[in-house]
Each structure stands twice: as structure tokens, then as C-alpha cells.
N, C-alpha and C positions, 0 to 999 in steps of 0.2 A: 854826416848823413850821405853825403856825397860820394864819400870814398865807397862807405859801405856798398852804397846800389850797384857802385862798378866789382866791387870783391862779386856781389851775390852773380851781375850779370856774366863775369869771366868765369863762377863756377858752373853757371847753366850752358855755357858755351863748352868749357870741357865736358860734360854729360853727357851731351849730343853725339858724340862718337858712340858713349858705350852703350848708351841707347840704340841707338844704329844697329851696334853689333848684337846686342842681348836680340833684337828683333830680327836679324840675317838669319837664323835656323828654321827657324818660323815659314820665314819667306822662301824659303829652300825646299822644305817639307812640301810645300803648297806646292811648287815647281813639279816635284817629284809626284806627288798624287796627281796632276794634271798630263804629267808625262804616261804616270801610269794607264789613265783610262783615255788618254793621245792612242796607245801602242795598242788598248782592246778594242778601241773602236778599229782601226787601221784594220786588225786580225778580222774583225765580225765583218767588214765592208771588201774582205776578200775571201768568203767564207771559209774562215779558219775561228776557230779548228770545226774539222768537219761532222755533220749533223748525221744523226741515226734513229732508227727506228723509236729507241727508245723515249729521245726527245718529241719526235715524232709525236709520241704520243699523248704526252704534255701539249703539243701544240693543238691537235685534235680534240682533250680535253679544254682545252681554251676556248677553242673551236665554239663548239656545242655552248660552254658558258657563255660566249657573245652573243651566241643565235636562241639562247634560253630554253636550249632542247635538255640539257640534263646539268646537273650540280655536282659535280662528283668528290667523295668524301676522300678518297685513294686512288690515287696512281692505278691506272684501269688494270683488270687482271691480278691483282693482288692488295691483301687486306690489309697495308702498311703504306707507309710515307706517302704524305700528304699531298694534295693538290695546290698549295700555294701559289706556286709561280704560274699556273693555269689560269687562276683568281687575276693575279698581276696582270697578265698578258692580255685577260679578254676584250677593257676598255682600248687597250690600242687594238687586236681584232676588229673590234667594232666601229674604232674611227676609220683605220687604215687600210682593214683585211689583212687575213694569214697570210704570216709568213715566219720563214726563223728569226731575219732580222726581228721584227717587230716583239716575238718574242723570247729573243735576248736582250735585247733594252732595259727589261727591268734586273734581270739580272747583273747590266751591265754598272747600272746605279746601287747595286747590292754590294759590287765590289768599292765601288768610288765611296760608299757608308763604311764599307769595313776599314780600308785603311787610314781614311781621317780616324776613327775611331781607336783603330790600334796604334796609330801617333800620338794620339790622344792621351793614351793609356800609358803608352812609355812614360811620356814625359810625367805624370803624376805620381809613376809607381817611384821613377828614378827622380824626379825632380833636371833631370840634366835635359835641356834643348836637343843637344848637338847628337846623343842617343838617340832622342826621339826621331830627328833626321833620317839616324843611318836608319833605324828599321821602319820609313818610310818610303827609303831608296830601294830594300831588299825585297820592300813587297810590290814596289812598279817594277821590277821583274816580273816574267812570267813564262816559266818552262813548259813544254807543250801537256805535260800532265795537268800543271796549275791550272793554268788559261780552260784547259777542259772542266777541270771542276770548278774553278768561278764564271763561267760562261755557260756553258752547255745549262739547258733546260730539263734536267733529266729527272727532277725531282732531288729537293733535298740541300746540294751541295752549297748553290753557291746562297744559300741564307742564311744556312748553318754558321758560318764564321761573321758573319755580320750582329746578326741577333746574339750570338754567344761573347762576341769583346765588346756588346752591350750589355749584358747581362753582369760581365765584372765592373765597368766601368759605372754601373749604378749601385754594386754591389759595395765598391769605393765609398761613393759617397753619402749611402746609408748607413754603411755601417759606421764611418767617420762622425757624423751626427753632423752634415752641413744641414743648415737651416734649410727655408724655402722650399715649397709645393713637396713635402717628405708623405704626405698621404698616398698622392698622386704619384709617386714613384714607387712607394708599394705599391701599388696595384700596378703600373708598368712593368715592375720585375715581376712578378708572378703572371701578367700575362705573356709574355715573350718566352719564360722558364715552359708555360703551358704551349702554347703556342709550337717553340721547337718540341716537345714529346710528340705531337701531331704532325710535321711535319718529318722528321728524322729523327730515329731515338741516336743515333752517332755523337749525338753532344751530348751526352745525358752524363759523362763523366764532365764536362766543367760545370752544369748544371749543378750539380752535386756539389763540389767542392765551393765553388760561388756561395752557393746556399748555406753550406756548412757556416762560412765565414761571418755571414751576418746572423746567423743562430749563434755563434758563439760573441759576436760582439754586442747583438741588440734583441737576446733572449726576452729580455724585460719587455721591451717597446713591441716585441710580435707576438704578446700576450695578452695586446686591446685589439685596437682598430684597426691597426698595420697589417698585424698577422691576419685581420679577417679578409681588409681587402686586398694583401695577396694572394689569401685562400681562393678568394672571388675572382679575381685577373686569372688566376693557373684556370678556372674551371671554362672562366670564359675561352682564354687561348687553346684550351684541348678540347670545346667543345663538341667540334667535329670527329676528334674520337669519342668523345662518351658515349654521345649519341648512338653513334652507328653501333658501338659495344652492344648498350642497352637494346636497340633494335634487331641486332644480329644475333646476339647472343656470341659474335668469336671475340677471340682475344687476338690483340695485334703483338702480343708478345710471342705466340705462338708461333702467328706467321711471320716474324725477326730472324726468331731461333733455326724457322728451316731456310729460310732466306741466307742467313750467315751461317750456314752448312753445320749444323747443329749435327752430331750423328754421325756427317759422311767421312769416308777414309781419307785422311792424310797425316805422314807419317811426321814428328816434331821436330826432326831433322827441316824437314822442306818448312813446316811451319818458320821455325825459328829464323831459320833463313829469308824467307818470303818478309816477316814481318821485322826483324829489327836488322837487318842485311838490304835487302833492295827497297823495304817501306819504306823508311823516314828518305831516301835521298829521293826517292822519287815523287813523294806524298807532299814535301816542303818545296820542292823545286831545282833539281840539282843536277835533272839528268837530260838526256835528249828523249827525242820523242819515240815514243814505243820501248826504250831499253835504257839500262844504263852501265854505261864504261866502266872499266875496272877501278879507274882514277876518280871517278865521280861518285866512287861511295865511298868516299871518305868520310864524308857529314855522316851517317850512319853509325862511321867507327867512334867520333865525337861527340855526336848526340848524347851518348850516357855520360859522360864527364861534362858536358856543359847542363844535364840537367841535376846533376847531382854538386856540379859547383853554385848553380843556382840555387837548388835548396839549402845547400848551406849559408851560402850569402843571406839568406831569407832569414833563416834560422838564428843567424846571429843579430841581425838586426830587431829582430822580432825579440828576442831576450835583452836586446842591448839597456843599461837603465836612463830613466827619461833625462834630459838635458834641457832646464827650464829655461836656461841662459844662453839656447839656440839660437842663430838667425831665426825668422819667420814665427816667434814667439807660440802661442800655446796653442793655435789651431795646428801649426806643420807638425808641433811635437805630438797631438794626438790623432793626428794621421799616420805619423811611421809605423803603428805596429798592425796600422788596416793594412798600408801599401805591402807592408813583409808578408803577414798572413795571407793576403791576395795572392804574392808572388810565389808562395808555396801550393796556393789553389790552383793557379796556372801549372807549375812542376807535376802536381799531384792527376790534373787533369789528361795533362799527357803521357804519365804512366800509366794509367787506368786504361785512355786511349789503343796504347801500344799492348799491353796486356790482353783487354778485350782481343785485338787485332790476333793473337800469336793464336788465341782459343777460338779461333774460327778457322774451319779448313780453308777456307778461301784467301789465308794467304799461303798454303803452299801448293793448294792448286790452282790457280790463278793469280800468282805476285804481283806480276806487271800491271794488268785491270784493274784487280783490286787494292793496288794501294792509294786507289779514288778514294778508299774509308781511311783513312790517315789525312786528311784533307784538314782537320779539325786541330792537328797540330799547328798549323798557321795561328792558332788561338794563343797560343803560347812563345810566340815569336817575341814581346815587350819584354820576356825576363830572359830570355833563353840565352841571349849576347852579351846581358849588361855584366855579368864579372870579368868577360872577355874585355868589354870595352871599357870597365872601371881599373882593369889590372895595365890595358894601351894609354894611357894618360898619367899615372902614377908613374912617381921619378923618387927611386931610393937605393943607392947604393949598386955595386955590381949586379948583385942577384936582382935586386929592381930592376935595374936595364935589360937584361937577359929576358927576364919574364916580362916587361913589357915590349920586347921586339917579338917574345913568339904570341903574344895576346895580334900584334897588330899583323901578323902574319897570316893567322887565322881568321882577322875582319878581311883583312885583304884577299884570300883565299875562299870565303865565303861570296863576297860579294862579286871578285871572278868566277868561279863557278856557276853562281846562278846568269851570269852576262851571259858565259857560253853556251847554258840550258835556254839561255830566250834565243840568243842567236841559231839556235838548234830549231826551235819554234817558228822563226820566221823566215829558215831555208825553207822550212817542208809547205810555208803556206802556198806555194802556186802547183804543186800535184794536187792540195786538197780543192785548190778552186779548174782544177783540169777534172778533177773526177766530180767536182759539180755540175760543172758543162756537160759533163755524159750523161750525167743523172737528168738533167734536163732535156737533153735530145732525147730522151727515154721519151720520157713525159712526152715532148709533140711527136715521137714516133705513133705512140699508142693512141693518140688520141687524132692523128691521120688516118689512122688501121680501124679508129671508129670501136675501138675496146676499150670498155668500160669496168669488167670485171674479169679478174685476175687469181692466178697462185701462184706463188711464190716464198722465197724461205722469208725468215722472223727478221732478218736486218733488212731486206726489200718491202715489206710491205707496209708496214705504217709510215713508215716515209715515204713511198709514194704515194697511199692515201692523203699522206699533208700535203705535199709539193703539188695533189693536183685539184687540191680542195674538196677532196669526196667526191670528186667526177668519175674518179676509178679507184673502186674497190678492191679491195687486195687480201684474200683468205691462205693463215701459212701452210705450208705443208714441210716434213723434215725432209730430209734427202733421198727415204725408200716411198717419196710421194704420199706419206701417210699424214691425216690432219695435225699440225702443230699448235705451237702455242698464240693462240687469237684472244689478246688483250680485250679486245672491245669485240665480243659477242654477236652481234649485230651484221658486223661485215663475214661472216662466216658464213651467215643465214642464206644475206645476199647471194654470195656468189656461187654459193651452192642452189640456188634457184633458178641461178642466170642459166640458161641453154650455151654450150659453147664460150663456157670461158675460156681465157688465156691462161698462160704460163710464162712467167719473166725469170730469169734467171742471170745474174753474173756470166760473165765469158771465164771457161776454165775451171769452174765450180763444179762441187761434185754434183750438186743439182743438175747442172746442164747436161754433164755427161750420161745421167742417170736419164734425163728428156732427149737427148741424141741418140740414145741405143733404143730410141722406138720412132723409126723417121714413117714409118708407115702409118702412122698414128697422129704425126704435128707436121705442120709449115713449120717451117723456122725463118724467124725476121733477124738479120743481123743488125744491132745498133753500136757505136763502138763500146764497149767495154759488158757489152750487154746482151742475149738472146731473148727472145720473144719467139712462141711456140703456140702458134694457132691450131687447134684441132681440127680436125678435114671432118666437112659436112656430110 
């Protein structure tokens, strides 16, 4: 009896290591997320990346929500994408008061959700730790494209990837048939499936393919009470579209379609280039800030061969015949053909993705900007490496060796390139925190000068409406001075009533110059980076 207790205690002492080690990826992962939202806090506390009108005006709508002046169902100025993050912001509004910080925070914790989530994800679809690490290392990166769209307030981006590698990862374990609270998750996935149509249609390709997956595994079970309280969740989360629909009478797909340049001229040449040439390296993280190097759209050239090795990996696994005599017995064996079918909803998600992208003229009139809408690839980041990373660990023969040195060439060449894209990101943060400083001497210039209402172009004015908390209004006007586009209606009224407004302008802008060539007409205040144009009494 004696012998035996020492046998069992010398095997629990050897355990202990591999224990250790099965828990080391784990603990790395957690590292890596921590380091991640280390590096967005760092970027937000020097403002970077830099804030615009557009956010502006998310923040303005927050605004109003803390102060209970209006509720708004869309991004002002336009009958699409939702106010969510306005919603998020207003409670700290209200404790803190406005500001960008305050209302990047929650967006800040939208990324810190998405990537536990999509470490989450890895490791269920692939079952491997040591994967789920790596593409939790690759998303605490952060190129200056990225960091803009999971940071910025602008409406849309940075919940979109959160909400959507929720949407699979519930999608997982529905369709798998794990027990525990499965009502209550129906009606979770269909309100979040709802929820994003309201917020941003851009996800609506993983949406789709998520959804597909559990319709083809759990047709039966969404033919009670499941299917109703999904039905019920999607209605509740889009009910701020319906409503307004019903109310309105417009349709929000309408205003999408002229949104993503439905109609306008661009030829498919610049399309095709815009979207599967400079999108994906710049959309996933890969390039520097505002451009990217000839070297750095590599990923681009690769992208189609790592989604197309993907779906096959997927494909095969998904056909492969069941093995009852598995490790992890008869629960893991009837998860592998969710986790493949999943993995080909991810592949499938970000074809559609890319697809949609090439049918819109805005990528090849706008590439660089616009491949903020390729942002939803990050969704698909859990499958998109693992044949890369299951071919770097396989050891068989010469052509084995060969092919697992260029698998490991390419993790290694991925995960430098995006190092370079964050190092890129966080040379440019001290110009964006110099042109804050201006922006701010703006603000107490004008508000020494005792000017409270303003004209100015479409990137000046709702940012400085937020930066000075509605103390000065600001009505746009384009460059032949003629009225532009005034998101929120109200402040148009204003300063068209005011007697003797101002006029702010950029230094070197064609605004300015168009307010220079009438000096009989304005003072002009110089602030640095900045003009101010008083009209003579």
C-alpha cells in the first residue's frame, strides 16, 4: 500500500511540469491582450490616432444623450449606422463630461472583448493553445489603419469585430448542442445579429454565413422556441431601425447603396486594385500610416492562397469520417464538423466581405480611406493562419521540411510586418499630439476673441463644436464659401442668425486662400496651423 501511494505521488510530481506547460499559452495569450490594450491606451493618452469631425460628431451625439436633449437613432446627417457608441459614451459624459478620451473608452474595452474572444475562438476551432497565442500576439498589434478603426468613435467600426467573433463563437456552441442556458443564447445571437444590422450593415456577410451554419446544424431546434426567441432578440437589437423605418417611411438600405457609391464612376481596373491590392494589407494591418510600401502588400498577394488553403483544410475536415476512438471522446468528435463548418463561414465571410468591397466605387476612388470597410476581415483572422501554422509544426520527410520552413517564414514575415506597421503608428503619434496643441490654442484663441459662432469647412467644424462643448458653433461652408454639409441642422440655424460671425480656416487651405483674397472684408487672426477671419463692422 505503501509502495503504491509513493508510485501515484512520483506520478503527480511528474504531471506538474506538463501541467505548467499545457497552462504557459494561456498565460502568454493573457500577456499579449494586456500588452495590447497597454499600447491603445498609451496611443489614446497621446492623442493618437487623431480625432475628426466625423467622431466629433458621435461625441456631440453623446453629448445631447447625457444632457437628455435628443436620442438619436443615426449617426446625424444620415439615415444609416447606428448611434451605439454615442449610447456607450453618454454615462461617462455624464459623470466626467465630454471629451474624446472619455469617449474612446468604451470603444477601448470593445477591442480588449474582441481579442480575448478571437483567442477564444482560435483555440476551439483548432483545439491548439500555442495558435490561439500566436493570433493573439497579431492582434496587440496595431497599424495606424487598425488603431483608427478600433479606436476612433466614428460610428460602426470598432463593435463591429467584437459583436461579430461573438456571434461565431455562440454560433460554435449552439450549433454543437452544448447543454446549459441554450434558450438564453438563442435569443443572444439574434439580438447582437440584430443589433449589428442597426449599427453597421459591413458585417452582414459573417452574419449570414454564422446564421447559415446553425440553420444547417440545428434546423430542427429553430423550429420551437429557439427559432422564436431569436426571431425576438434580432427584433429587439434592430429595433432602432424598425422603428425609425416605420416612422420614416426611408429605407436604410437605400441610404447604404448611395453611401457606398452605388451608381458613381470608377473604372474596375482602380476597383480591383483598391480592393484586393491595397485593401486587405492595409484593412488587416500591414502598412504604415496613410500608405503602403511596395513591400507591404505582400499579405494582399497571399491573402487568396491562405483563404483558399483555409477552406480547404475546412473542407476536408468537415467530410473527414467520424473517429469514435478519438482523444476527447464523443463531445470533441461532434464538435469537429461545427468547428470546420464555422471555419469555412469565416473564409466565406471574408469573400463576400472583399467582394462587396470591389462593387463599391469607393475602393477605387478612395482606397486608402476606404479600406476602413475591410476592417471586418480581422473576423476571420482564427482560421486564416492555421494551415500556415499546422504545415510550421509538421515534420515529414524532405518536402515536409521545405514546406514547413516556408509555413514558418510566412508566420514570421506576418508577424514582422505588422511590428513594422505599429512601429509606423507610434513614430506618427507626436505630429498627431502637435496638431492637437493647435487645435486647442484654436479653441482659447477664439474664445479670447470672445467668438462664439463660426464658418468653417466639414473637417473644422464639428470638432470644434466638441472640443469647445457647444460654446462655439460652427456652420460648414465648401471652399467657394457656399453652405455645406451641416450633420446636425441646428448649428446652421444658429450661426446664420448670429450677426458677425467668424470664419476659421486651416493655414494653406484652399478655404483660407479663397478668405485672403477678400482682406477688405475680414481681420484675420493668425493662430499656428490655423486662420481666424473676423468680419469688419
Amino acid at each position: 500500500m505503501t509502495t503504491g501511494v509513493r508510485e501515484e505521488h512520483r506520478a503527480a510530481l511528474r504531471a506538474l511540469p506538463r501541467a505548467r506547460w499545457s497552462r504557459l499559452p494561456d498565460a502568454l495569450a493573457l500577456v499579449a491582450v494586456l500588452a495590447g490594450v497597454a499600447y491603445r491606451l498609451g496611443l489614446l493618452l497621446h492623442d493618437t490616432p487623431p480625432t475628426n469631425s466625423d467622431e466629433a460628431t458621435m461625441g456631440l451625439a453623446a453629448l445631447h444623450i447625457a444632457q437628455g436633449r435628443e436620442f438619436p437613432v443615426w449617426f446625424y446627417g444620415q439615415a444609416y449606422m447606428g448611434t451605439l457608441e454615442a449610447y456607450l459614451a453618454a454615462p461617462l459624459f455624464a459623470l466626467a463630461g465630454p471629451s474624446t478620451l472619455a469617449l474612446r473608452l468604451p470603444t477601448l474595452a470593445l477591442y480588449a472583448v474582441f481579442v480575448l474572444l478571437a483567442w477564444r475562438l482560435a483555440v476551439r476551432l483548432t483545439g491548439d493553445r500555442w495558435y490561439g497565442l500566436l493570433v493573439a500576439a497579431l492582434l496587440a498589434f496595431g497599424s495606424d489603419r487598425v488603431v483608427k478603426n478600433q479606436l476612433i468613435a466614428g460610428g460602426g467600426y470598432p463593435e463591429m469585430n467584437a459583436a461579430g467573433v461573438a456571434l461565431v463563437l455562440l454560433a460554435y456552441d449552439l450549433a454543437a448542442g452544448r447543454p446549459g442556458r441554450r434558450l438564453p443564447r438563442w435569443a443572444v445571437w439574434g439580438f447582437l445579429a440584430g443589433l449589428l444590422v442597426w449599427v453597421d450593415p459591413l458585417v452582414l456577410p459573417y452574419v449570414a454565413t454564422a446564421g447559415a451554419v446553425l440553420v444547417a446544424f440545428r434546423w430542427r431546434e429553430l423550429r420551437g422556441r429557439a427559432g422564436a426567441l431569436l426571431g425576438l432578440g434580432a427584433l429587439v437589437g434592430a429595433a432602432p431601425l424598425l422603428v425609425d423605418s416605420l416612422v420614416s417611411g426611408r429605407s436604410p438600405l437605400a441610404a447604404v447603396l448611395a453611401a457606398g457609391g452605388a451608381g458613381q464612376p470608377a473604372g474596375w481596373a482602380e476597383r480591383l486594385h483598391g480592393a484586393l491590392v491595397l485593401g486587405p494589407a492595409l484593412g488587416i494591418g500591414f502598412c504604415s500610416p496613410g500608405r503602403c510600401a511596395g513591400w507591404q502588400l505582400w499579405w494582399s498577394a497571399v491573402l487568396p492562397l491562405l483563404l483558399l488553403a483555409a477552406a480547404v483544410a475546412a473542407w476536408h475536415r468537415l467530410r473527414a469520417p467520424a473517429e469514435p476512438g478519438a482523444p476527447g471522446g464523443r463531445s470533441d468528435e461532434a464538435a469537429r464538423p461545427v468547428g470546420a463548418a464555422l471555419a469555412l463561414a469565416l473564409v466565406g465571410g471574408a469573400v463576400l466581405t472583399l467582394a462587396v468591397y470591389v462593387g463599391s466605387s469607393a475602393s477605387g476612388r478612395t482606397p486608402v480611406e476606404s479600406s476602413r470597410y475591410l476592417s471586418c476581415l480581422l473576423i476571420s483572422v482564427p482560421v486564416l493562419l492555421w494551415p500556415v501554422w499546422d504545415a510550421a509544426r509538421r515534420r515529414s520527410g524532405r518536402a515536409g521540411t521545405a514546406r514547413r520552413a516556408a509555413a514558418v517564414g510566412v508566420l514570421a514575415a506576418t508577424l514582422g510586418t505588422a511590428a513594422v506597421a505599429t512601429g509606423g503608428a507610434v513614430a506618427a503619434a507626436p505630429a498627431y499630439r502637435a496638431a492637437e496643441a493647435r487645435h486647442a490654442d484654436l479653441v482659447r484663441a477664439l474664445r479670447a476673441l470672445d467668438v462664439r459662432h463660426v464658418y468653417g469647412g466639414y473637417w473644422t467644424c464639428n470638432r470644434l463644436t466638441f472640443a469647445t462643448r457647444e460654446d462655439v458653433l460652427c456652420a460648414v461652408v465648401d471652399d467657394d464659401l457656399s453652405p455645406g454639409h451641416d450633420r446636425y441642422r441646428p448649428y446652421r440655424r444658429a450661426v446664420d442668425a448670429a450677426p458677425g460671425a467668424a470664419w476659421v480656416a486651416p493655414e494653406g487651405s484652399p478655404l483660407a486662400a479663397r478668405l485672403d483674397a477678400e482682406p477688405d472684408r475680414f481681420t484675420r487672426h493668425t493662430v499656428p496651423g490655423w486662420h481666424v477671419y473676423l468680419p469688419h463692422r
